[in-house]
C-alpha positions in Angstrom: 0.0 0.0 0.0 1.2 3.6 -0.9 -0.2 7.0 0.7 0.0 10.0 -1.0 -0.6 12.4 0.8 -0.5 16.6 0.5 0.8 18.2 3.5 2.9 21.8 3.9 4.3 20.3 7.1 5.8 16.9 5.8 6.9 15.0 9.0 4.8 16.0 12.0 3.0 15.1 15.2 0.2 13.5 12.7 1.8 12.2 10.6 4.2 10.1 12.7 1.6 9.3 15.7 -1.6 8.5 13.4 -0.4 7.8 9.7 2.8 5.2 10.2 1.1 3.3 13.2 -2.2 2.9 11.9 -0.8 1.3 8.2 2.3 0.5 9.5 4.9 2.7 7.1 8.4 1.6 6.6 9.2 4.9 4.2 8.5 8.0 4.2 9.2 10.1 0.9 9.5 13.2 2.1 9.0 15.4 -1.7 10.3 19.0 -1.6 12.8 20.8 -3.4 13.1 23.4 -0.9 13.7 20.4 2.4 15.9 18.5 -0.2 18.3 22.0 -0.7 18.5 22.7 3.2 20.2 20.3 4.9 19.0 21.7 8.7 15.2 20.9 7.4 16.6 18.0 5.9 17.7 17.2 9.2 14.6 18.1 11.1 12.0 16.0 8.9 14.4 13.1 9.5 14.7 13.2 12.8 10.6 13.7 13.0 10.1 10.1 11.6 9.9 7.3 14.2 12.4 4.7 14.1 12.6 2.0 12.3 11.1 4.0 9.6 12.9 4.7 6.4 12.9 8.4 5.2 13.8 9.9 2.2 14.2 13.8 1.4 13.8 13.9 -2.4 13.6 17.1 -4.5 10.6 16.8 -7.3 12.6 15.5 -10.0 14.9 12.9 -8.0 11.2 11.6 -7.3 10.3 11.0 -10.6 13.4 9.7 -11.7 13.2 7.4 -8.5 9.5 6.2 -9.6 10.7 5.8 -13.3 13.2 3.2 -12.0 11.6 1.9 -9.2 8.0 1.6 -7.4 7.7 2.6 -4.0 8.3 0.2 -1.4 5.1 -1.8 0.0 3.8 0.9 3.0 5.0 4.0 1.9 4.1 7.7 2.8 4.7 9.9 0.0 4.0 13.5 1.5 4.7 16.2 -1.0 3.7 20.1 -0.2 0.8 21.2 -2.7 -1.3 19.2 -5.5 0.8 20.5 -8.0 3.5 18.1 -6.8 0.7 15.4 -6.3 -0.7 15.7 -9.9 3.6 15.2 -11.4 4.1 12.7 -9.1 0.8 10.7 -10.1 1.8 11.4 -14.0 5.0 10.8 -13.3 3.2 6.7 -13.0 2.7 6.4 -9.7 -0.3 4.6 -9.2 -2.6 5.2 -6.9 -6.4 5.4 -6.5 -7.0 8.1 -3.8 -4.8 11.6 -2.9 -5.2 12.2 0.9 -5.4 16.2 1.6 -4.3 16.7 5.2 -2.4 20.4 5.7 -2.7 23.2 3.2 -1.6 26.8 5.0 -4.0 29.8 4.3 -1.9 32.3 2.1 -2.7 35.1 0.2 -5.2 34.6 -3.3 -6.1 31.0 -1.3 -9.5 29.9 -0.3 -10.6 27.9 2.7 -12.2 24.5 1.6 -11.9 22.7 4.7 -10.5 23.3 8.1 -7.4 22.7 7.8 -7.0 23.4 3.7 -6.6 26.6 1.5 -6.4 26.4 -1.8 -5.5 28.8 -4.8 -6.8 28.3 -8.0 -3.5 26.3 -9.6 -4.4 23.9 -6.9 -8.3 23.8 -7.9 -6.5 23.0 -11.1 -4.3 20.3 -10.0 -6.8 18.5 -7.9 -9.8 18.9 -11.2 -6.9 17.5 -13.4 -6.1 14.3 -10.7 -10.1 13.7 -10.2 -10.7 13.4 -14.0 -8.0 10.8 -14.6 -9.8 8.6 -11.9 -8.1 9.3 -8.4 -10.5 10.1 -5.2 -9.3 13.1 -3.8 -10.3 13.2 0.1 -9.7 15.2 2.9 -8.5 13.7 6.3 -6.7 15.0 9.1 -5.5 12.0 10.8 -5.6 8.5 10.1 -8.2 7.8 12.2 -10.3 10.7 10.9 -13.3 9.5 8.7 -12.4 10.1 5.0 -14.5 13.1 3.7 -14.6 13.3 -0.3 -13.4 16.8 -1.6 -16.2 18.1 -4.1 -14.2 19.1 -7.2 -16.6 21.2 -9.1 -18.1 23.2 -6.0 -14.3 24.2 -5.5 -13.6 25.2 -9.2 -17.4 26.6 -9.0 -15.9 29.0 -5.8 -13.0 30.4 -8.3 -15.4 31.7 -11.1 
């Protein structure tokens, strides 16, 4: 089983306590070009992860390279920062039949969809463009956190 999942804050409390126990993760691909060019956040996110668990800081384009030659390891946690990097990663081949939305920081030009998710419209974009080739996009804080499904076309509908 592999878990992608979109979260701004990679390797947390939720992540480690909820996500690895509950399915049991041996990797973590942690996906971000800004951790994987500072080695002192490089450092944090690895230290994050519990032990025994496998963690890998890869920048965008070492993940796609890594995908092309290899599939992820049986219970991974792919965790990349936006949907953006979820829709390359998923054209990249990754297959998957679900993106899991989890952290998504309010910023400026964003809208609030759920609790804990902001959006801008590339995002809208990105999660339209993942829905219509088949993947469930959902929204769920922690692993034990029913799975609510993320409407696609009342989102886009809230950017026209």
């Amino acid at each position: 089983m592999i878990i992608l999942r979109v979260d701004d804050r990679f390797i947390h409390g939720q992540v480690t306590v909820s996500w690895v126990r509950a399915y049991k993760i041996k990797e973590i691909w942690v996906v971000s070009d800004e951790i994987a060019n500072d080695e002192l956040l490089s450092t944090i996110q690895k230290s994050s992860a519990p032990p025994g668990v496998n963690v890998k800081i890869l920048r965008l384009r070492e993940a796609i390279e890594e995908l092309n030659k290899n599939s992820p390891r049986d219970r991974t946690l792919i965790i990349v920062g936006s949907p953006i990097d979820a829709l390359e990663i998923v054209k990249a081949g990754l297959r998957i039949d679900k993106v899991v939305l989890g952290q998504m920081s309010f910023k400026e030009g964003r809208i609030r969809i759920e609790r804990t998710i902001s959006i801008g419209i590339e995002d809208a974009m990105a999660l339209k463009e993942l829905s219509e080739l088949g993947i469930r996009i959902i929204y769920q804080q922690t692993a034990a956190d029913k799975p609510k499904e993320v409407k696609i076309e009342e989102i886009m509908a809230r950017f026209h």
